[in-house]
N, C-alpha and C positions, 0 to 999 in steps of 0.2 A: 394346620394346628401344630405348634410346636411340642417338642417330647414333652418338656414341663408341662404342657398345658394338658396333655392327650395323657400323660400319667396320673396327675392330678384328678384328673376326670372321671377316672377308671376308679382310686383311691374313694371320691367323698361318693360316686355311686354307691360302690360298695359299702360304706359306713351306711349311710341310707337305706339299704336295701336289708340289711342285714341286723338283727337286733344285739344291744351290747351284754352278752353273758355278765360282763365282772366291772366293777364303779371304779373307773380309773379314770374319771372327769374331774376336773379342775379349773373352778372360777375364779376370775380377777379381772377387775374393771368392766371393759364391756368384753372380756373375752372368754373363752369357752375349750379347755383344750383335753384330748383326750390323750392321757399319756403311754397307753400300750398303743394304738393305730397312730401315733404323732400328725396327728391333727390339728389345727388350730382353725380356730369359727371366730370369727369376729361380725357382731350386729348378725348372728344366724348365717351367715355366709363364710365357708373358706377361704379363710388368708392365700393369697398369692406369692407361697414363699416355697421353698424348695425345704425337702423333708430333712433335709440336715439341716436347716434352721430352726425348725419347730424342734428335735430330737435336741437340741443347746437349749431353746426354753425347754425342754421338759426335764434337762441334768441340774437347771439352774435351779428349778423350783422344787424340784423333788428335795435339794440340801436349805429349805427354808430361811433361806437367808444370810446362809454361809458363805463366807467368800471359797471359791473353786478356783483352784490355779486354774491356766492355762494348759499344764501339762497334764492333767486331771480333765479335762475339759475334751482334750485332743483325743487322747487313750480313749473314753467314752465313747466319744460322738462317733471319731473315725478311724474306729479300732481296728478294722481291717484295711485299713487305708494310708499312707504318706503323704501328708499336704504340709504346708509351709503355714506358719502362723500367719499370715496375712488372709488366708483361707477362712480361720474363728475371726479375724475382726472384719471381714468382709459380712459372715454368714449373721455376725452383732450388728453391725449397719443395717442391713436387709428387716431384721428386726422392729428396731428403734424406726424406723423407715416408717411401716406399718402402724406402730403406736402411734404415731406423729399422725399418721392420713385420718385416725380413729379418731383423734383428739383427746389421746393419754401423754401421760410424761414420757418422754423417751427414756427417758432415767429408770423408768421400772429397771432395767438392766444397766447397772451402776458397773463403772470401773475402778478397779481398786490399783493404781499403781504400781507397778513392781509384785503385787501378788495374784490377782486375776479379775475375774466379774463376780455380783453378787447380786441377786433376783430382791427388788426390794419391796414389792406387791406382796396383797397377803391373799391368795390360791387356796379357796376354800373348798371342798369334797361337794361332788354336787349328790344330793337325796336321791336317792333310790326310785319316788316318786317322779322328781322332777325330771329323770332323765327317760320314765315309761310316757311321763305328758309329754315329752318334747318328740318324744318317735311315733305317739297317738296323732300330733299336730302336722307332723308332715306326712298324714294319709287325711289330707280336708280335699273335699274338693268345692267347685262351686255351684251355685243350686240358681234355679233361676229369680227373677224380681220377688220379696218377699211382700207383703201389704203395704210397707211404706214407698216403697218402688226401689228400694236398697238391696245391693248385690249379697248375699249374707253364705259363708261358708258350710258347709254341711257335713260334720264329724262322724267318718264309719266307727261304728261301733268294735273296741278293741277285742281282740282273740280275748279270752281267758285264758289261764293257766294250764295248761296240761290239756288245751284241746286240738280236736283232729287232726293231725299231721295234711290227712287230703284234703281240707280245704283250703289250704295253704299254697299246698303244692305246686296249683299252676303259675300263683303270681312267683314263687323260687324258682321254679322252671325256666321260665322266662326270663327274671332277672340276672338265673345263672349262666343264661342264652347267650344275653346282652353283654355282659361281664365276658363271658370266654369270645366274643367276638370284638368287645374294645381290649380285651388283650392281645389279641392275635394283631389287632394296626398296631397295638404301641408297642410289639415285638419288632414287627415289621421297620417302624420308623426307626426304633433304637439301633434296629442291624442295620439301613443306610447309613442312621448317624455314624453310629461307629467307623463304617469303613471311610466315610467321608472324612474321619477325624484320623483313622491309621496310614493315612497320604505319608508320601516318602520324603524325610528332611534332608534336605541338602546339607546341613552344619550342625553338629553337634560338639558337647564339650562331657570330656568324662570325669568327675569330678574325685577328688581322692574321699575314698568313705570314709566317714565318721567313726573313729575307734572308741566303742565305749568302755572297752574295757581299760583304756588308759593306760597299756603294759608297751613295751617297746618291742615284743616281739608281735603284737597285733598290729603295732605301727609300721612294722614294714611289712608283715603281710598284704597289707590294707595297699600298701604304695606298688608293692609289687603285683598284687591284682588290676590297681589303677594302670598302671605300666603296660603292663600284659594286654587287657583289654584295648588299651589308644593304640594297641601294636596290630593286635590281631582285627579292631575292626577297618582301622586305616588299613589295611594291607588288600582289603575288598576294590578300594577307590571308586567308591560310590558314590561316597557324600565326605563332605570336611572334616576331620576329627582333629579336633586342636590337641595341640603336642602335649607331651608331661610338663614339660616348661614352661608352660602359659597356663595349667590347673591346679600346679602345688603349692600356691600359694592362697589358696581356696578358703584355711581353714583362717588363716591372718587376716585376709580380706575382711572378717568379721560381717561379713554380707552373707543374704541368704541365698540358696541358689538361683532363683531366679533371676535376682537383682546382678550377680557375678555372669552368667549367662550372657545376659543384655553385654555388660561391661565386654566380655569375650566376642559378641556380635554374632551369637549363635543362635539358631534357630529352637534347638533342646539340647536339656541335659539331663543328663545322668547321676543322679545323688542316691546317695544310701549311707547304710550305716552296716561296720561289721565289730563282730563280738564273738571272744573267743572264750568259750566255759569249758573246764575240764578237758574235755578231748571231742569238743564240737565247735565248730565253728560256724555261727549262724548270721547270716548278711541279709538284708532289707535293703531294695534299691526300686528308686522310681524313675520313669521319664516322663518329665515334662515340657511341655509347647511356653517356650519363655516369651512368645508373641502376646500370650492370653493367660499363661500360668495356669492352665487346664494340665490334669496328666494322663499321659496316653498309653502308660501302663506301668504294670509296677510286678515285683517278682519278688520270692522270698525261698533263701537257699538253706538249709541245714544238713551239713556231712561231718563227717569226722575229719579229723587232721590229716587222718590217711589218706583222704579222696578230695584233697587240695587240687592233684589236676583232675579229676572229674568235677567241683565244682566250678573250675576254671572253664572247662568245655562246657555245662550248661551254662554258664552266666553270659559266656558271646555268643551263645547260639541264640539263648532268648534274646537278649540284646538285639542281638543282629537283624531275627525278624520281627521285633520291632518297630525298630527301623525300614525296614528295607519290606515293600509288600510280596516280593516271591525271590529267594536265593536259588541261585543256578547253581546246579552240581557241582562245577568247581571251587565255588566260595564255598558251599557245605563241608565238603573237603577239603578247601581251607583254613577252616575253624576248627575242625577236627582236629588238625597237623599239631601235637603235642610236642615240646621244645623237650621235653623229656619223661623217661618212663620210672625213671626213679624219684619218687617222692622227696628221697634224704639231699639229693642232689638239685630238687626244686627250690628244697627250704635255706639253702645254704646258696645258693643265685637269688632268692626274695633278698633276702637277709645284704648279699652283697650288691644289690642296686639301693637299698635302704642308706647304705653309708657311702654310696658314691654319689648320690644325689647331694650329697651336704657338702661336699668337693672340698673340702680341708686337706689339708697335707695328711694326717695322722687318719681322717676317714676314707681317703683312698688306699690307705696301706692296707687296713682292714677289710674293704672293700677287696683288693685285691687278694687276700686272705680265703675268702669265701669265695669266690670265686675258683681258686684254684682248689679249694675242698670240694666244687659242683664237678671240676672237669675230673675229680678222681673218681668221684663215683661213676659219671660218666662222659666217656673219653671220645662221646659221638655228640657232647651235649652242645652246641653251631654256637648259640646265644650266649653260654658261659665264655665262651673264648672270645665273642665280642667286646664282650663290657670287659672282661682283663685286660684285651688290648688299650679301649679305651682310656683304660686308669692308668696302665703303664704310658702311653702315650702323653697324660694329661701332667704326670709328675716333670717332663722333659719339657710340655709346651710352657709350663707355667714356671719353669724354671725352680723348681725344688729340688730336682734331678738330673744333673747334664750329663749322664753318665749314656752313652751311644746305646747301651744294654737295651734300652726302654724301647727308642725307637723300631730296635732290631729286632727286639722282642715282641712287640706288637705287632710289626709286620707279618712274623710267622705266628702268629695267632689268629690273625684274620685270613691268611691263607686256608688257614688251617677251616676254620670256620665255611670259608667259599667253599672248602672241598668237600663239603657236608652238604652244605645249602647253598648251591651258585645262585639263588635268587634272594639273599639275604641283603637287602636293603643299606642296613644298619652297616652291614659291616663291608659295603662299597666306600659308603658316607665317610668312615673313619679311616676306609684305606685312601683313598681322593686326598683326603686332608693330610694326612703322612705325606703322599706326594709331593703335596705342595709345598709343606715347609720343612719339611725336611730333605725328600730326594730332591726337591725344584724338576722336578717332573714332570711336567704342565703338562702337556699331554697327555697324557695318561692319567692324570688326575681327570683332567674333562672327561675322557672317556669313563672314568669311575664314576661321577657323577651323572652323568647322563644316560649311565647304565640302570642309577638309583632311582634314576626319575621315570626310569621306563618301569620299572619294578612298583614303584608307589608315585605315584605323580603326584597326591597329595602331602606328600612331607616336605614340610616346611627348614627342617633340615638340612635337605637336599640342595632345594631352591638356594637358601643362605648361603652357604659353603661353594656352592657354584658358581653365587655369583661374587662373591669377595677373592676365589681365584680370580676370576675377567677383571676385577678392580685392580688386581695386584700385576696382571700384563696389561692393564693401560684399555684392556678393552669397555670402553664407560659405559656407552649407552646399551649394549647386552648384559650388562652386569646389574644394570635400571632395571633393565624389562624381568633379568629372574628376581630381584631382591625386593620389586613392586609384588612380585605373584607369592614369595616368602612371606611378606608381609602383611598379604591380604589371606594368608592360611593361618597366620601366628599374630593378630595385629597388635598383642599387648607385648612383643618380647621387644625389651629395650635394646637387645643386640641385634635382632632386625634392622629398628629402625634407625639407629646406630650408624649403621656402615651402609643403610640406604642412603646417608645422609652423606658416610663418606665417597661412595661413588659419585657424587654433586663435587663434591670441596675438591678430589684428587682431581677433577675435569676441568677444572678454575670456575665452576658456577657458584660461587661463592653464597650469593644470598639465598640462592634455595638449601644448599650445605645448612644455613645458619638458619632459616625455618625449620628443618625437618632436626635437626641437633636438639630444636627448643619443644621441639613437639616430641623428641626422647625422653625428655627431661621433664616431662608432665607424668609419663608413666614414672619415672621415678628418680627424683631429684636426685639420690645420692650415690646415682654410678656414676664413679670418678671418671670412665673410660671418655662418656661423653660430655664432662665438662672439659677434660685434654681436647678435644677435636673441636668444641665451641673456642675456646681460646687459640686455640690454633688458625682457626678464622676471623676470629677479631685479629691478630696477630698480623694475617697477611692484608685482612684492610686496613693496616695502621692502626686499628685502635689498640694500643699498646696497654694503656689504664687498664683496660675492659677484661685484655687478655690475661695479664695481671690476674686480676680479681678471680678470673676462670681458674688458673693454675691453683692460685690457692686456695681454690674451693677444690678441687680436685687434690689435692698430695691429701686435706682434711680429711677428706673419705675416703682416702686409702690410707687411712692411720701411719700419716706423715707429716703429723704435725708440727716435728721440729724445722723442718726445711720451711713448712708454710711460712713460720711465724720468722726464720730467718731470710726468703724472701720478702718478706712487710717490714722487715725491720731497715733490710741495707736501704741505703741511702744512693740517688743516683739516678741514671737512666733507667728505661725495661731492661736496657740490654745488661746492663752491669746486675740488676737483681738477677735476670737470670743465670748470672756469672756462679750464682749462690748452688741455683739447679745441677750446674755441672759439677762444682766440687763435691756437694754431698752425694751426687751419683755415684760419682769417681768412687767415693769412701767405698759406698757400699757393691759397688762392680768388688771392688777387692777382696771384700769379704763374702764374695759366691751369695749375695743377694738380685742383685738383676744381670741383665745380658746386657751384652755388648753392645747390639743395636739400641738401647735407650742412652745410653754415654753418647753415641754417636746422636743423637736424636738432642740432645742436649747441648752436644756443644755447635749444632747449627744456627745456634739463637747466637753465638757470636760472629758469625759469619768468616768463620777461618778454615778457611779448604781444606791447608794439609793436615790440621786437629781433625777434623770431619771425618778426610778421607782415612785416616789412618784408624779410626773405630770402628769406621764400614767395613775395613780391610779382615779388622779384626773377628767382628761379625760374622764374617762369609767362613774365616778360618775358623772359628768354633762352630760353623754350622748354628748360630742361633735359628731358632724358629720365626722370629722375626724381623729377620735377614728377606726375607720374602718379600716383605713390604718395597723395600731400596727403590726398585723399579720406578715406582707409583707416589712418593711420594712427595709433595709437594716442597717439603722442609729443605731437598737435595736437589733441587732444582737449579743452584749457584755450582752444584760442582759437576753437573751432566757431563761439558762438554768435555770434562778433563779425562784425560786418556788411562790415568789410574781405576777412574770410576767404570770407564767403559771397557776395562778389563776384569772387572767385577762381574758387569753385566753379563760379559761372553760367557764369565768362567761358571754364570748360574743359568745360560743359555734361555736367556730371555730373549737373544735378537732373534729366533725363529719364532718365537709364541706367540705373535700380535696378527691379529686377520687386518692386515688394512690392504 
């Protein structure tokens, strides 16, 4: 017997057994429902619905007719609960279901568009009378052949009013026997169930909570708890925990959780809602099985503002065993591990990943702002000296900043950090990547990275960055095999599949480059990065037109539109429109808008070596960041053999970095 059916059982006993003190019965149609025990009878027999469907008919009918939001509906039904709307219009099917088998209108439960449902039966009070004869009726029993030879039922005569309790007593007895013995199985089956259903997920996604309060300072608490959370529970390496990169985009998505889940390829997630009143901060979070849309549990946090990291420490601890069916004392302990003890120093690191996620020029300065307000409060705080480096490193790689300061600067900050926390993942990830395109390091950079991955094997971060090093020394099919397992941790990040893509092209496998580019560009059409590398592969098979069209769908989405519209406009071969690419680079190289290596990168499309070589040269002299690429990639391919270039190479000591 299934739980439903064995709880069920136990439930219309009980109604049966037991007489109704107060007239909370209500008719309609052929139906019968009692709205304090949420019961429903149809044709004298209980409906086969599950108690939160009867509990929706009884909020429907009780407002006679009115239409009831949704939102109204949900609070009601499943007040102490988190479900997803698809939950009310499933438990409405189930309903309509049942009208439909009776041979009622399904429409008794009418939808009202855009405002909610409305009970359109008329549920009349059943007589005080009729509901003593219907509980006289089911004490008949039958009697044997009557004179006509007909089976004919025989009615015990009812108790009266206020009589003997001990004539009573044995048949109570008894049915209180029966009753605490079919409770003790449907105890029984419910705790199988249960543990059968608390099985451990391999892949989970944490989703950014729902700020209701709609203020800016809840919105980055909200990101920064999210943050924390994918940190502290990936840091177990248990199970999958998709990165911040691939859930912040959660609230845009316009999808519900479950349906974002699916899209993420995750087994559960994690949703909630946080809300900040006065000086409390109260969160609502559930997990659910996105296989079935079942939830497998749910938690609800309220502290003050003070006790941000103690609710930080219970939300991944329940999380975690959640998830997980027994933690080993060392993950307990490393949930516990607090990034810092000052609260003023917490809220001023939330606050500073809040505006470095947005990665502007003006919200990293801020960003880095906060940050240096966490490391004063405290001067032991590993994580604040992370994400500073990070920002100061990000204003150099993306060239807002070419000032040496940033790189140098970050370096001793993530030292600084390791010497706090030599297991600090995050901050191998961003020293590896300094390596690489700044010191050319190679070396040492693999060993950062492989350091990172011995630390969290599940960051997709990791995987990335480790393998677009091997791409960038030529090493291809290792830089597959990490960027395939990146991939398959982070499957929606268009920068994954990106430079999966580019490890194919820079190898000369051209047409898989050019499937996995177009399978970039589903996740999201308007990263300029991978319509440059699509055109770049039209480009080396000849198709020139195509490549064309690439570029200028690309400079469009990097709000460069005048270049677009002045390649479409020149007249001429590809090669001369792109003659259009290098002058307006040129401009803007001068004016400390891009780096050197994209001049160089531009004027390969004309195929003039010593123009080429003399930007590369330039490149390597300003130390651009990506100067790194030269090695790899396919555009320099005409000036390999020339001995200026392969003094480039020496002087960035790439001829040891290649395992061949």
């Amino acid at each position: 017997m299934s739980y439903h059916k064995s709880h069920r059982f136990i439930i219309d006993f009980y109604f049966a057994s037991m007489p109704n003190e107060n007239n909370n019965l209500r008719e309609f149609e052929k139906f019968r429902i009692d709205l304090e025990k949420n019961v429903l009878w149809a044709g004298g027999e209980p409906a086969d619905l599950p108690i939160k469907a009867v509990e929706l008919l009884g909020a429907l009918i009780k407002e006679q007719g009115e239409i009831v939001s949704k939102g109204a509906l949900l609070d009601e039904v499943w007040e102490d609960s988190f479900v997803e709307e698809s939950v009310l219009t499933q438990n409405v099917y189930l309903l309509r279901k049942v009208f439909e088998k009776h041979g009622v209108d399904k429409n008794l439960i009418q939808t009202v568009p855009r405002r909610g449902y409305r009970f359109t039966g008329e549920a009349t009070e059943v007589e005080s009378r009729e509901i003593a004869g219907s509980l006289t009726e089911e004490k008949t029993e039958v009697s044997g052949p009557s004179e006509n030879g007909k089976i004919e039922p025989v009615r015990r005569p009812e108790s009266p009013p206020g009589s003997n309790f001990s004539k009573r007593r044995p048949t109570i007895l008894l049915a209180g026997g029966v009753i605490g013995c079919l409770f003790l199985i449907s105890i029984g089956f419910w705790w199988g169930n249960d543990r059968e259903t608390n099985k451990d997920i391999n892949s989970v996604a944490v989703l950014p909570l729902t700020n209701l309060a709609e203020s800016e300072e809840s919105g980055s608490l909200s990101l920064g708890l999210t943050d924390s959370l994918i940190n502290r529970l990936g840091s177990l390496n248990r199970f999958t925990v998709r990165p911040f990169s691939a859930v912040k985009r959660f609230d845009q998505s316009k999808k519900d959780a479950v349906a974002f889940g699916r899209e993420l390829n995750v087994e559960a997630v994690l949703a909630g809602t946080i809300q900040a009143i006065d000086d409390r901060i109260r969160i609502s979070v559930r997990l659910v099985d996105v296989r079935d849309g079942s939830q497998l549990w749910e938690g609800k946090f309220n502290e003050t503002d003070t006790d941000i990291l103690k609710l930080q420490d219970n939300l991944s601890r329940q999380v975690a065993n959640s998830l997980i069916s027994r933690l080993s004392r060392s993950e307990s302990e490393k949930l516990k591990q607090k990034p810092t003890e000052s609260v003023e120093a917490y809220e001023a690191y939330v606050k500073g990943r809040f505006f470095w996620n947005k990665r502007t020029h003006d919200d990293l300065k801020t960003a880095i702002g906060y940050f240096k307000k966490a490391i004063e409060l405290d001067k032991n705080f590993a994580e604040a000296y992370v994400s500073l480096a990070d920002s100061q490193y990000l204003l150099y790689d993306y060239n807002w900043d070419n000032s040496p300061e940033n790189p140098r600067q970050a370096k001793e900050n993530l030292l600084r950090a390791l010497s706090i926390k030599p297991k600090l993942a995050q901050a191998l990830i961003t020293l590896g990547y300094i390596q690489t395109t700044y010191d050319w390091d190679w070396k040492q950079a693999e060993i950062s990275f492989k350091r990172a991955i011995e630390i969290e094997n599940n960051s997709p971060q990791a995987y990335h960055r480790y393998g677009v090093l091997l791409v960038r020394l030529r090493r291809f099919s290792e830089s597959q095999e990490l960027l395939a397992r990146a991939r398959k941790l982070d499957p929606l990040s268009v920068s994954i599949n990106m430079n999966y893509g580019v490890s194919f092209f820079f190898a000369g496998e051209v047409e898989k480059a050019e499937k996995q580019f177009k399978q970039a560009l589903e996740i999201d059409p308007e990263f300029s990065p991978v319509r440059w590398y699509l055109g770049r592969c039209y480009w080396y098979q000849n198709k020139r037109s195509a490549a064309i069209d690439e570029f200028v769908s690309a400079l469009n989405y990097s709000d460069q539109p005048e270049v677009a519209s002045g390649i479409q406009r020149k007249r001429g071969s590809p090669r001369e429109k792109m003659l259009v690419l290098y002058d307006e680079w040129l401009k803007q190289y001068r004016q400390n808008l891009i780096a050197a290596q994209s001049v160089a990168f531009a004027s390969s499309f004309q195929g003039d070596k010593e123009l080429t070589l003399a930007w590369l040269e330039k490149a390597v002299e300003n130390r651009d960041a990506w100067a790194a690429w030269i090695y790899s990639q396919p555009e320099f391919e005409f000036v390999r053999d020339e001995p200026r270039y392969k003094a480039l190479v020496k002087k960035m000591k790439f001829e040891n970095s290649r395992n061949e």
